[in-house]
GUPA-304176 format. One line per 8 residues: number of its first residue (from 1); their letters; for each residue x, y, z of N, C-alpha, C. Coordinates in nm, 4 decimals. Layout:
# residues N
NUM	A	X,Y,Z,X,Y,Z,X,Y,Z | ...
***
This chain:
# residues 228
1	XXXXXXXX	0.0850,-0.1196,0.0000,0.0000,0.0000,0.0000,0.0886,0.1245,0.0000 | 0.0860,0.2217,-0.0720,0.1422,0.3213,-0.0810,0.1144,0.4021,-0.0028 | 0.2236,0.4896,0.0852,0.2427,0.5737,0.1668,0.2014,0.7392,0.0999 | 0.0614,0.7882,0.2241,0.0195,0.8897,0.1845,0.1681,1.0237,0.2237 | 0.1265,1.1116,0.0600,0.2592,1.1712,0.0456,0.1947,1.3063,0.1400 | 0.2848,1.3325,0.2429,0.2760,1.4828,0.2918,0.3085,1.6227,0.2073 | 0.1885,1.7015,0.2393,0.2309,1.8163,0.1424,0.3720,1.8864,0.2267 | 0.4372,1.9439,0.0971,0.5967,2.0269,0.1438,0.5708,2.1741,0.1588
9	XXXXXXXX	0.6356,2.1467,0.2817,0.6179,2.2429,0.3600,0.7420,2.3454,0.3486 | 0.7220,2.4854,0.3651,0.8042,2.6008,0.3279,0.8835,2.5937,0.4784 | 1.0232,2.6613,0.3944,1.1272,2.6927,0.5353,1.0612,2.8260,0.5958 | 1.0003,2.8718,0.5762,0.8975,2.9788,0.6380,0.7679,3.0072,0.6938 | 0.7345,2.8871,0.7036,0.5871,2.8438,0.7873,0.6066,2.8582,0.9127 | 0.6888,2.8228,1.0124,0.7258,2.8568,1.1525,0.7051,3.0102,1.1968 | 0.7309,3.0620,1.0721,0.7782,3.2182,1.0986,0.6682,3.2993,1.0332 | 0.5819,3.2503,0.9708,0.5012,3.3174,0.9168,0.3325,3.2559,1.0149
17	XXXXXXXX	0.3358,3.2044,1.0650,0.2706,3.1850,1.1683,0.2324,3.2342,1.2607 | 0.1263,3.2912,1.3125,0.1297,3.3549,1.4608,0.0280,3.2891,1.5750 | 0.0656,3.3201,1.6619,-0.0368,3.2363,1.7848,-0.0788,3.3981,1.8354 | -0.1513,3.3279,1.9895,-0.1561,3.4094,2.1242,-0.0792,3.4704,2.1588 | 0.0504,3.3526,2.1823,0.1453,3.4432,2.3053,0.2588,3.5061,2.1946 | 0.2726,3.4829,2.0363,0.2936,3.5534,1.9712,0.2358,3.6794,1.8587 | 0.2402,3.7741,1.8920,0.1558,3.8481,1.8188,0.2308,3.9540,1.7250 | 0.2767,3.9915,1.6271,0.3623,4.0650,1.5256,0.3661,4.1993,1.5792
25	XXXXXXXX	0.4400,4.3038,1.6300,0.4675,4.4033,1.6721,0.6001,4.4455,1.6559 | 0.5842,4.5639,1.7674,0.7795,4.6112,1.7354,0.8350,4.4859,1.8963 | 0.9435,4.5076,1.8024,1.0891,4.4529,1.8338,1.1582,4.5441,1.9099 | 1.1870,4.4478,2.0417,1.3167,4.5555,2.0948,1.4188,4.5225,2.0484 | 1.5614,4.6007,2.0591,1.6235,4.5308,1.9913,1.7673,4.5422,2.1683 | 1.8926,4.4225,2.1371,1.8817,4.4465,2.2864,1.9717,4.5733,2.2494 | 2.0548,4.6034,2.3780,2.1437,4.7187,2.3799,2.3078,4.6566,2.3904 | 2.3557,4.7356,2.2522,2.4792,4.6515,2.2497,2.5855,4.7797,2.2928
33	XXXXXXXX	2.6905,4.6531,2.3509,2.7731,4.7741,2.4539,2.8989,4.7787,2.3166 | 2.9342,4.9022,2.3003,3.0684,4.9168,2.2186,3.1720,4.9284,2.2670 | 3.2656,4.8666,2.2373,3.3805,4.8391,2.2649,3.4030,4.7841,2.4191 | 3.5518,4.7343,2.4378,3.5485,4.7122,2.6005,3.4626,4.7446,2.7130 | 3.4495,4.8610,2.7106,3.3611,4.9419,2.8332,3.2676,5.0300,2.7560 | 3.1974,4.9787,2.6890,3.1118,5.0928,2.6151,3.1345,5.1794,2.5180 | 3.0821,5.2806,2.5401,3.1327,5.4100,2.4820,3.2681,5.4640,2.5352 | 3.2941,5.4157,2.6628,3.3781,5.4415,2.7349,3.5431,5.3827,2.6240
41	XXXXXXXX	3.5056,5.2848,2.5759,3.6006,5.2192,2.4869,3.6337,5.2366,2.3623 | 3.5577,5.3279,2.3357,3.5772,5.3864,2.2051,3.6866,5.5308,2.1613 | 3.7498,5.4959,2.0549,3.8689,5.5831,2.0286,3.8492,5.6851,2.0111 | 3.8395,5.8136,2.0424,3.7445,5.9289,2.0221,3.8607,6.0371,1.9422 | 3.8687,6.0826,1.8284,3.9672,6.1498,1.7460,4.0022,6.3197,1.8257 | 4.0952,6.3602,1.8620,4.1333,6.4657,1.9496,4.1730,6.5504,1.8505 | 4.1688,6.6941,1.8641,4.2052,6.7814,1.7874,4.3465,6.8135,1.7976 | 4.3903,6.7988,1.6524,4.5541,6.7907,1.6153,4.6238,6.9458,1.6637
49	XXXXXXXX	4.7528,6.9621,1.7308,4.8095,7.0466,1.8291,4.8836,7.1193,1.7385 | 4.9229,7.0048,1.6212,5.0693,7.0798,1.4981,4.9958,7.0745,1.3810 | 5.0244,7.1844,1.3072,4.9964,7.2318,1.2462,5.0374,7.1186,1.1264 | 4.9429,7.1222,1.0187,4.9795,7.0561,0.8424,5.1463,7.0825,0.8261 | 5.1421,7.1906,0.8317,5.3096,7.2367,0.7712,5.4285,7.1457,0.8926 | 5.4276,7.1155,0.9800,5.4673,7.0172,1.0328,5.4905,6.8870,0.9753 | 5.3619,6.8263,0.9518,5.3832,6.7097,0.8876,5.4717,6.6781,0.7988 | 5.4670,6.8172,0.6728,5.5228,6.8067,0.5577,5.6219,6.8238,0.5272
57	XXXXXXXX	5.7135,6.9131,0.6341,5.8230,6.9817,0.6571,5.9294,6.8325,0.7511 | 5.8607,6.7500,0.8376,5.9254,6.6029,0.8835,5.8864,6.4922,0.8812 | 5.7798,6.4471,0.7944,5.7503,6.3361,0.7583,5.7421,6.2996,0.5861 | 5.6879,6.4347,0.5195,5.6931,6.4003,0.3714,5.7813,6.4716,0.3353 | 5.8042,6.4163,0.1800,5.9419,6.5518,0.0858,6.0531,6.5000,0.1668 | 6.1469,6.4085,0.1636,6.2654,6.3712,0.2450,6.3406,6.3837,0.1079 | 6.2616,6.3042,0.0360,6.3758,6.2587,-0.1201,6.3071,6.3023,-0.2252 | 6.3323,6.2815,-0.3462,6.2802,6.3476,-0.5065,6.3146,6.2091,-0.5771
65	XXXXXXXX	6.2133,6.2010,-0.6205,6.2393,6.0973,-0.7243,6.1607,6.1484,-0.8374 | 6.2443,6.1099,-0.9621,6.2376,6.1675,-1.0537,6.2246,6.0548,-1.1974 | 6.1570,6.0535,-1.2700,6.1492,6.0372,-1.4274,6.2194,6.0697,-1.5222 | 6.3059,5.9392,-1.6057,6.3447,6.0478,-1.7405,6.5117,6.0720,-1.7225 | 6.5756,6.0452,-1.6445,6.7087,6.1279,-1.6328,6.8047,5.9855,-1.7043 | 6.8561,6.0581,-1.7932,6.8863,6.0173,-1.9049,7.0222,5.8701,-1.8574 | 7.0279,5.7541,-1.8551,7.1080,5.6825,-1.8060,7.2638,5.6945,-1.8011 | 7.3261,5.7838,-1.9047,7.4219,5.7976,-1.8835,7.4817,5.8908,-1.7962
73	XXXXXXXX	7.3928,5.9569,-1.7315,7.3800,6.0865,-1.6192,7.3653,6.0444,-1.5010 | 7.2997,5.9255,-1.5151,7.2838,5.8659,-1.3430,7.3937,5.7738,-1.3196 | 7.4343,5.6712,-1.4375,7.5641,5.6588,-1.4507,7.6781,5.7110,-1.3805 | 7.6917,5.8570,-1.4034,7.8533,5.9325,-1.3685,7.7888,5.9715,-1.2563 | 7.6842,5.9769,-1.1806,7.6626,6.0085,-1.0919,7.6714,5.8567,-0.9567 | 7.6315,5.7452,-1.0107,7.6755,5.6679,-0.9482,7.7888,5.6153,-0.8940 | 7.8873,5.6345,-1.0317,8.0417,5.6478,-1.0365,8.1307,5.7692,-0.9408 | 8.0850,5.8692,-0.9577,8.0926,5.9855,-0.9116,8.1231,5.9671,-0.7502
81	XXXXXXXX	7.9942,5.8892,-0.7000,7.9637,5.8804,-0.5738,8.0472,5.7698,-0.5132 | 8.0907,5.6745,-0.6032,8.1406,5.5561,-0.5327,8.3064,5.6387,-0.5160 | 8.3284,5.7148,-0.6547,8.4846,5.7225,-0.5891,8.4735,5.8353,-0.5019 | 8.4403,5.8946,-0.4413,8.4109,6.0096,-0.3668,8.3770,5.9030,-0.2016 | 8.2896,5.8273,-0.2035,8.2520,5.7824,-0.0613,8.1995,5.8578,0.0064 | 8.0557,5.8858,-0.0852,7.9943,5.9759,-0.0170,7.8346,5.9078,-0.1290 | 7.7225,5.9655,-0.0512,7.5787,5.9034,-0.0902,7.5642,5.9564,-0.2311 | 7.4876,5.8952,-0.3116,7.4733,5.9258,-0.4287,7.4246,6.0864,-0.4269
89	XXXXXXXX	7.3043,6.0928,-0.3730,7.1739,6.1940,-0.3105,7.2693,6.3049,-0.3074 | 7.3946,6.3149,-0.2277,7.4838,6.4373,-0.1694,7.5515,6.4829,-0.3441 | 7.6071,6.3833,-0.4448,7.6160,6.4833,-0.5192,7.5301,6.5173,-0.6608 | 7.3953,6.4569,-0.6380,7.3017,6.5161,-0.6840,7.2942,6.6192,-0.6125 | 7.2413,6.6755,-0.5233,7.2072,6.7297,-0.5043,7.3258,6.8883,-0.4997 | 7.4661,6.8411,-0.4530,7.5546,6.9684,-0.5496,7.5571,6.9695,-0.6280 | 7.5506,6.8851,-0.7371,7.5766,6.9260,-0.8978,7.4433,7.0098,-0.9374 | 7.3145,6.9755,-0.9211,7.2034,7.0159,-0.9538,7.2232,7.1874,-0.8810
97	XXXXXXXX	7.2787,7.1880,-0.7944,7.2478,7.3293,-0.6811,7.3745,7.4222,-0.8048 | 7.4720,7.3626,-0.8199,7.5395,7.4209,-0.8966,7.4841,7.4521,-1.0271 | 7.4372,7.4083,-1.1167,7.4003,7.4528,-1.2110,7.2485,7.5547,-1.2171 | 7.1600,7.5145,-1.1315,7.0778,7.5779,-1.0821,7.1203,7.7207,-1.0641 | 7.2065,7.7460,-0.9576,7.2439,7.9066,-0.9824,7.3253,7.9651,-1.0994 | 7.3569,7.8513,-1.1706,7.4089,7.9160,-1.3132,7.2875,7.9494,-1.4255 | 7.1714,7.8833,-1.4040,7.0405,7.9384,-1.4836,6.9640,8.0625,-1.3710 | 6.9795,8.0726,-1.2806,6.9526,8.1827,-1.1893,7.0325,8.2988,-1.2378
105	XXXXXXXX	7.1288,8.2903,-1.2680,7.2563,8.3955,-1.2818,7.2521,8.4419,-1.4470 | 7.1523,8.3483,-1.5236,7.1984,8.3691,-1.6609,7.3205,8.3293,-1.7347 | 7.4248,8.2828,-1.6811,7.5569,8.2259,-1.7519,7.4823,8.0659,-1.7709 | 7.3670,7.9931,-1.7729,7.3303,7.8665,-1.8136,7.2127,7.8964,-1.8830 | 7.1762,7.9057,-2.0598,7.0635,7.9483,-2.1024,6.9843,7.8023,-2.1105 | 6.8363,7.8334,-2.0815,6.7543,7.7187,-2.1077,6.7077,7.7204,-2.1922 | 6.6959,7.6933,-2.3505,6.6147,7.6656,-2.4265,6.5315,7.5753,-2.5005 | 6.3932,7.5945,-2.4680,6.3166,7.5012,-2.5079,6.2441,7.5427,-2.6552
113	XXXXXXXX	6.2062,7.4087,-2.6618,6.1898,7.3574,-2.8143,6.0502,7.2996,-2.8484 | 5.9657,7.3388,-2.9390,5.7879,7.2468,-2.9300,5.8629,7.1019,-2.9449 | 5.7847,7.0599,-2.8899,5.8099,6.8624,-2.8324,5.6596,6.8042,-2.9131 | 5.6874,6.8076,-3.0630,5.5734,6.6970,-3.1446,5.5502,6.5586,-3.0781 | 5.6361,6.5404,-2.9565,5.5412,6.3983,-2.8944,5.4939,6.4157,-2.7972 | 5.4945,6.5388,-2.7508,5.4100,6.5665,-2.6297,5.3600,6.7131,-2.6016 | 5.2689,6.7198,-2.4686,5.1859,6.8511,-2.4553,5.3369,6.9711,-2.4031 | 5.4225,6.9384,-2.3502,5.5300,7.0040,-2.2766,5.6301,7.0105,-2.4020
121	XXXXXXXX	5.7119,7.1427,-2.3266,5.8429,7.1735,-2.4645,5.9481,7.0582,-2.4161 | 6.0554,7.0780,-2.5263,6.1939,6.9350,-2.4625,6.2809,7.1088,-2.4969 | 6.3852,6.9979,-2.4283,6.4766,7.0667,-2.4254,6.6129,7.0407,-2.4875 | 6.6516,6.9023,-2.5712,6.6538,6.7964,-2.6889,6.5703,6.8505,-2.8134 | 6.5845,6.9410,-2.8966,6.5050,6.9075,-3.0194,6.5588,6.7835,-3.1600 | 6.6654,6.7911,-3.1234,6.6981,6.6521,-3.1708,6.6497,6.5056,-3.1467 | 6.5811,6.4953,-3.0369,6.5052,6.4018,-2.9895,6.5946,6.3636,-2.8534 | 6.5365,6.3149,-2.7465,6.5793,6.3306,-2.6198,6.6447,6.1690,-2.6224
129	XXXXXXXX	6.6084,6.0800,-2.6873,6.6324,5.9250,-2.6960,6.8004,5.9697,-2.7635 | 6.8316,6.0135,-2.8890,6.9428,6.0472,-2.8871,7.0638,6.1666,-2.8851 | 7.0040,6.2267,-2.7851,7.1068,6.3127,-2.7105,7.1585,6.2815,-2.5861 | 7.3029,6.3075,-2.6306,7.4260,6.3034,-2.5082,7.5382,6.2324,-2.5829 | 7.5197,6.2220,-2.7206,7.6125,6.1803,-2.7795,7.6685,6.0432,-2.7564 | 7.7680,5.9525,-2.8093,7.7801,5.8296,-2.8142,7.7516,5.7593,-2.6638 | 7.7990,5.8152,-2.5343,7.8441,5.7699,-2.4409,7.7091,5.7472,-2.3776 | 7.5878,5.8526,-2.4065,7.4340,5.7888,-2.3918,7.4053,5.7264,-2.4549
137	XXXXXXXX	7.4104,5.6989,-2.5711,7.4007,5.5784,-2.6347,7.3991,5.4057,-2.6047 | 7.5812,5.4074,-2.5508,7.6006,5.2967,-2.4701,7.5485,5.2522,-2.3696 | 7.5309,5.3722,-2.2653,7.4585,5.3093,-2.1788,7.2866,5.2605,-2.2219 | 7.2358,5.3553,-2.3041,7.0967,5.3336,-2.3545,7.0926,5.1802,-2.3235 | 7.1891,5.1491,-2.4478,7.2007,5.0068,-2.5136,7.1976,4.8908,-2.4189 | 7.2693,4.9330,-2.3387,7.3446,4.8522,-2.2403,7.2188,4.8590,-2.1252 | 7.1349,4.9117,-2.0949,7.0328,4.9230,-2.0189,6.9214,4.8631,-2.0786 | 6.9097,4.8360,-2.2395,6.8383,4.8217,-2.2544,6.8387,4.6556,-2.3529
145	XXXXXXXX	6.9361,4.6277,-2.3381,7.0068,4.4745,-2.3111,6.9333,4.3896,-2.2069 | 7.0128,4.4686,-2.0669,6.9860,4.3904,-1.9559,6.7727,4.4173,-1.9454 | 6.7655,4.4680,-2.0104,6.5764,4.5110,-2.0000,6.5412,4.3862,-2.0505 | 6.5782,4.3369,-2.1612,6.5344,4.2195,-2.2626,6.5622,4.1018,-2.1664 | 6.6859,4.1152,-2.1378,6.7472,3.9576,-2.0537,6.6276,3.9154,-1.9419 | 6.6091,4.0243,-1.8852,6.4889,4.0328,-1.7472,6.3611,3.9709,-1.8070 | 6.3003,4.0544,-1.9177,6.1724,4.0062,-1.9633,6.0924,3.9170,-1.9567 | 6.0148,3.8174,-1.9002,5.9838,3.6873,-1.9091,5.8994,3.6678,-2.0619
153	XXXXXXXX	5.9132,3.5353,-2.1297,5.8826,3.5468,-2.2589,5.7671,3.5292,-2.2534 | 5.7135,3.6010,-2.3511,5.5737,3.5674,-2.3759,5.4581,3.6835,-2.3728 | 5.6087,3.7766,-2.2512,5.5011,3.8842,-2.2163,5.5893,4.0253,-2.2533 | 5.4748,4.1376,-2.3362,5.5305,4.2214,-2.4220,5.5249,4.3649,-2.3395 | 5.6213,4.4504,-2.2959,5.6160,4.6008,-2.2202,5.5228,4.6743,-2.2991 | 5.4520,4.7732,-2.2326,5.4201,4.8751,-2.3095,5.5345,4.9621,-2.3303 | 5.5689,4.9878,-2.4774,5.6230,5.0742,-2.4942,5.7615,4.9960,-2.5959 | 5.8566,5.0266,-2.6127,5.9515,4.9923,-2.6838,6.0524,4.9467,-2.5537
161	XXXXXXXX	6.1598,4.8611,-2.5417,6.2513,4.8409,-2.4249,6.3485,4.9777,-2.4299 | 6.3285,5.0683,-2.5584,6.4483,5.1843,-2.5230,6.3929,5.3089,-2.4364 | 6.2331,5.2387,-2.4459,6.1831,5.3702,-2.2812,6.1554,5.3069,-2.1996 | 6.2459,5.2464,-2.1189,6.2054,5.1706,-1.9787,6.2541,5.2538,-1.9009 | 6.3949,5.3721,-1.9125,6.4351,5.4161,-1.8286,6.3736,5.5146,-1.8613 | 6.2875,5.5777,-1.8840,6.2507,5.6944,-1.8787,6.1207,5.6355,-1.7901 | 6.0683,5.5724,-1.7553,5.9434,5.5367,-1.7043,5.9862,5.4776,-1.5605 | 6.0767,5.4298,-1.5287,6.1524,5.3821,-1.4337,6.1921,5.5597,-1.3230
169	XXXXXXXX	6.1752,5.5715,-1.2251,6.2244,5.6980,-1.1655,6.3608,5.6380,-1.1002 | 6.4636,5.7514,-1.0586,6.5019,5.7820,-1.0273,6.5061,5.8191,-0.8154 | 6.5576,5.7893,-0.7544,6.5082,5.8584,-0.6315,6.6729,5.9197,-0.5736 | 6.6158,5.9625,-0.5085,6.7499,6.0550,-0.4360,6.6919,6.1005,-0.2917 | 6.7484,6.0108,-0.1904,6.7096,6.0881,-0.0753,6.8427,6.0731,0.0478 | 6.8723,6.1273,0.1455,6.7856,6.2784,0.1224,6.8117,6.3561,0.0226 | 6.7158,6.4912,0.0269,6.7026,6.5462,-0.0987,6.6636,6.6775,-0.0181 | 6.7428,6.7882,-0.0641,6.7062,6.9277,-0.0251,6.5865,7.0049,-0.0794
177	XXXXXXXX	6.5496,7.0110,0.0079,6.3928,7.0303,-0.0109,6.3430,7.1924,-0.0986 | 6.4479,7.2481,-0.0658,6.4385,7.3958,-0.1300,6.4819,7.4185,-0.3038 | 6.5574,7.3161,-0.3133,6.6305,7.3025,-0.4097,6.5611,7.2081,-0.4931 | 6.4470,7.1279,-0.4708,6.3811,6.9959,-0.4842,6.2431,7.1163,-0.5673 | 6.2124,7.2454,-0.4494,6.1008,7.3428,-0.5152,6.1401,7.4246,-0.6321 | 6.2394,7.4522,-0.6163,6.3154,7.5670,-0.7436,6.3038,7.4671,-0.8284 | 6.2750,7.3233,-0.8485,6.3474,7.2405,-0.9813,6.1557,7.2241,-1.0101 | 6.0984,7.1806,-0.9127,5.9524,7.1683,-0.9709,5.8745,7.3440,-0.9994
185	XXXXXXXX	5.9286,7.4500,-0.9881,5.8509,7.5324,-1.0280,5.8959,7.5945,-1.1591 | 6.0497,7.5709,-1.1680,6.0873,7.5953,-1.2498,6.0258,7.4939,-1.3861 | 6.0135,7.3510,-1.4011,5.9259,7.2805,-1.5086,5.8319,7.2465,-1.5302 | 5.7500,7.3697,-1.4209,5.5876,7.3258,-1.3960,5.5409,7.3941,-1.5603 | 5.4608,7.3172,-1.6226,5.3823,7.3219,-1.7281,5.5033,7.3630,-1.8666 | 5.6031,7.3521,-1.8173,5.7159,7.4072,-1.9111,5.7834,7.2398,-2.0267 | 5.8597,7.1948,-1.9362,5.8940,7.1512,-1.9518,5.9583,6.9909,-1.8428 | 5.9725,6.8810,-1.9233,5.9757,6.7380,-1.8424,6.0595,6.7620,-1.7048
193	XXXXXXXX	6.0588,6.7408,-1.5630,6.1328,6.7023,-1.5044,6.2642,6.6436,-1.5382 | 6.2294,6.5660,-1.5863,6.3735,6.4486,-1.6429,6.4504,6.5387,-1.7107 | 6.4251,6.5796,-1.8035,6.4964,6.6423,-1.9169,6.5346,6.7418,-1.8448 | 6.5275,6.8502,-1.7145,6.5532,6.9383,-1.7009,6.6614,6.9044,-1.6163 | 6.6336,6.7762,-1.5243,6.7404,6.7168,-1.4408,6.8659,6.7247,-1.5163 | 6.8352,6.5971,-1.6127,6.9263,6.5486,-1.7230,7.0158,6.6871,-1.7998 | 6.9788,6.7943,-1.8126,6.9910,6.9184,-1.8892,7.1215,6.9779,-1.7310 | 7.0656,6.9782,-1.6137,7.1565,7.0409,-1.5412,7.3005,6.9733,-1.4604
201	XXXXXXXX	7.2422,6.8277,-1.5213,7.3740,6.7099,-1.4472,7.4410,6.7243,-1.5690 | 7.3931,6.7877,-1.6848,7.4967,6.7808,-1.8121,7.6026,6.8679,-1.7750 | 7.5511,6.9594,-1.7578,7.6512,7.1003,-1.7866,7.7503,7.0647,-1.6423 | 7.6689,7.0201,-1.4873,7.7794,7.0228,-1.3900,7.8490,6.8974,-1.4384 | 7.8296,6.7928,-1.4701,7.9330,6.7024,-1.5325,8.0739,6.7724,-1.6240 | 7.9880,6.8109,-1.6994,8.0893,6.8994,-1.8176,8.1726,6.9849,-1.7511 | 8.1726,7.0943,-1.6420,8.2378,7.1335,-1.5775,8.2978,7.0858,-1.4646 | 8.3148,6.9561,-1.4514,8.3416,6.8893,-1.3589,8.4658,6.7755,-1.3612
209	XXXXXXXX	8.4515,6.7365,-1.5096,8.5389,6.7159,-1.6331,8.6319,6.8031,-1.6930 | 8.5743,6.8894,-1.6965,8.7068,7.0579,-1.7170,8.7381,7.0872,-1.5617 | 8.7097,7.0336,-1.4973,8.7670,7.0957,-1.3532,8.7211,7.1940,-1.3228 | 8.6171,7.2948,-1.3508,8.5654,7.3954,-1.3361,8.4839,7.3911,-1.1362 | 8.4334,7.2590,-1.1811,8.3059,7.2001,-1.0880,8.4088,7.0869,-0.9566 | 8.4641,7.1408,-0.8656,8.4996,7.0260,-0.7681,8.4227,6.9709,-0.6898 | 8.4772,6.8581,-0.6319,8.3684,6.8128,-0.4969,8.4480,6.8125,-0.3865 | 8.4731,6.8328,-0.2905,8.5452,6.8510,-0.1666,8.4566,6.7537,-0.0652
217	XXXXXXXX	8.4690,6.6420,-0.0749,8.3762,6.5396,0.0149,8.4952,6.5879,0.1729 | 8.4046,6.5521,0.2728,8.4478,6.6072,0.4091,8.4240,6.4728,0.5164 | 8.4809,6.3988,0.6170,8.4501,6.2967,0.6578,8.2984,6.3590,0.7629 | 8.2504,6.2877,0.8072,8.1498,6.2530,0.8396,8.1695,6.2916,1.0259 | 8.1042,6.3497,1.1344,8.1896,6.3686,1.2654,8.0098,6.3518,1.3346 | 8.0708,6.2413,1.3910,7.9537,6.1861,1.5100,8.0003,6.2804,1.6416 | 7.8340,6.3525,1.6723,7.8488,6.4163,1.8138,7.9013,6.2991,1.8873 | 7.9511,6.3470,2.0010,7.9554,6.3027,2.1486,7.7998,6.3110,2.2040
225	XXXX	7.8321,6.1777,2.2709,7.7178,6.1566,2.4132,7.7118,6.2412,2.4679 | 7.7948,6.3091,2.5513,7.8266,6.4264,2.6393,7.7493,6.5589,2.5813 | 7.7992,6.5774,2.4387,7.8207,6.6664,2.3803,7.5980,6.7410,2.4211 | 7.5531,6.8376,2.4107,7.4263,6.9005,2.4362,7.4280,6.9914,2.3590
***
């Protein structure tokens, strides 16, 4: 004899149900305590004592990093630094200070050029990929060698491998912060960062090479404990 089939029943019949001692109304809901001790436990945000310009003046802007600076420039600057024994950052940041007051002074003219590949002037109208003559070149090459070797196959860069270093930054820290503003106001809407870098490590190189430009590295002198 076949077993009478029960009708199927909804996962919502329990709940859609009401009796007596249940009747549909409001809900309390209970009272939930926040945090450890309440309100008492809660992190309450205090009004800041130092000023914005604080922050920015010892926590941000330490270093500059930069776009674009042409490889054979960071090159002699790496070189530069190793035979010297002193941080890279220290003679960026003289060579750049040096030439800087030579475009301040007018004995360093800047001239820029319309840049058909972009919204900003260059300062290269020959094209910025080959200027600096053979010795940028090599390194180009040579940077852009070891770019290929790295590559995993299969997978293609945007861009050509001879602009990796231009897309790649640069950093330098520390980095003088005053000297870091004169370089961004000076190529604001003008002209590339890079190229302007690249444009002022030229000339202190070049005079640096004629002997014009020295570096006088100085040892390094840890206060004393004592010392107040």
């Amino acid at each position: 004899m076949a077993q009478k089939r029960l009708p199927k029943r909804s996962a919502f019949d329990d709940l859609s149900k009401t009796t007596d001692e249940t009747t549909p109304g409001k809900v309390e809901m209970p009272v939930v305590q926040l945090g450890p001790k309440g309100m008492d436990g809660l992190r309450i945000a205090g009004e800041k004592k130092r000023p914005r310009s604080w922050e920015r003046e010892h926590q941000y802007g330490k270093g500059y990093s930069v776009k674009g600076v042409r490889p054979d420039i960071n090159l002699w600057l790496l070189n530069t630094a190793e035979e010297l024994g002193v941080r890279v950052a220290e003679v960026a940041v003289y060579a750049l200070m040096y030439s800087m007051d030579l475009v301040d002074s007018g004995d360093l003219l800047v001239r820029t050029n319309p840049n058909p590949r972009g919204a900003l002037m260059t300062l290269f109208p020959g094209g910025y990929d080959r200027s600096g003559g053979e010795d940028a070149q090599l390194a180009i090459q040579k940077l852009t060698k070891k770019s290929k070797a790295t590559r995993k196959t299969g997978k293609r860069s945007k861009g050509q491998p001879e602009d990796d270093w231009k897309s790649k930054p640069v950093n330098w820290s520390p980095f003088d912060q005053s000297l870091k503003e004169r370089i961004v106001v000076y190529c604001r809407d003008k002209v590339p960062q890079g190229e302007f870098v690249t444009f002022l490590l030229e000339r202190a190189r070049d005079d640096h090479q004629a002997g014009l430009l020295v570096f006088n590295p100085r040892p390094r002198t840890i206060a004393s404990a004592d010392a107040k």
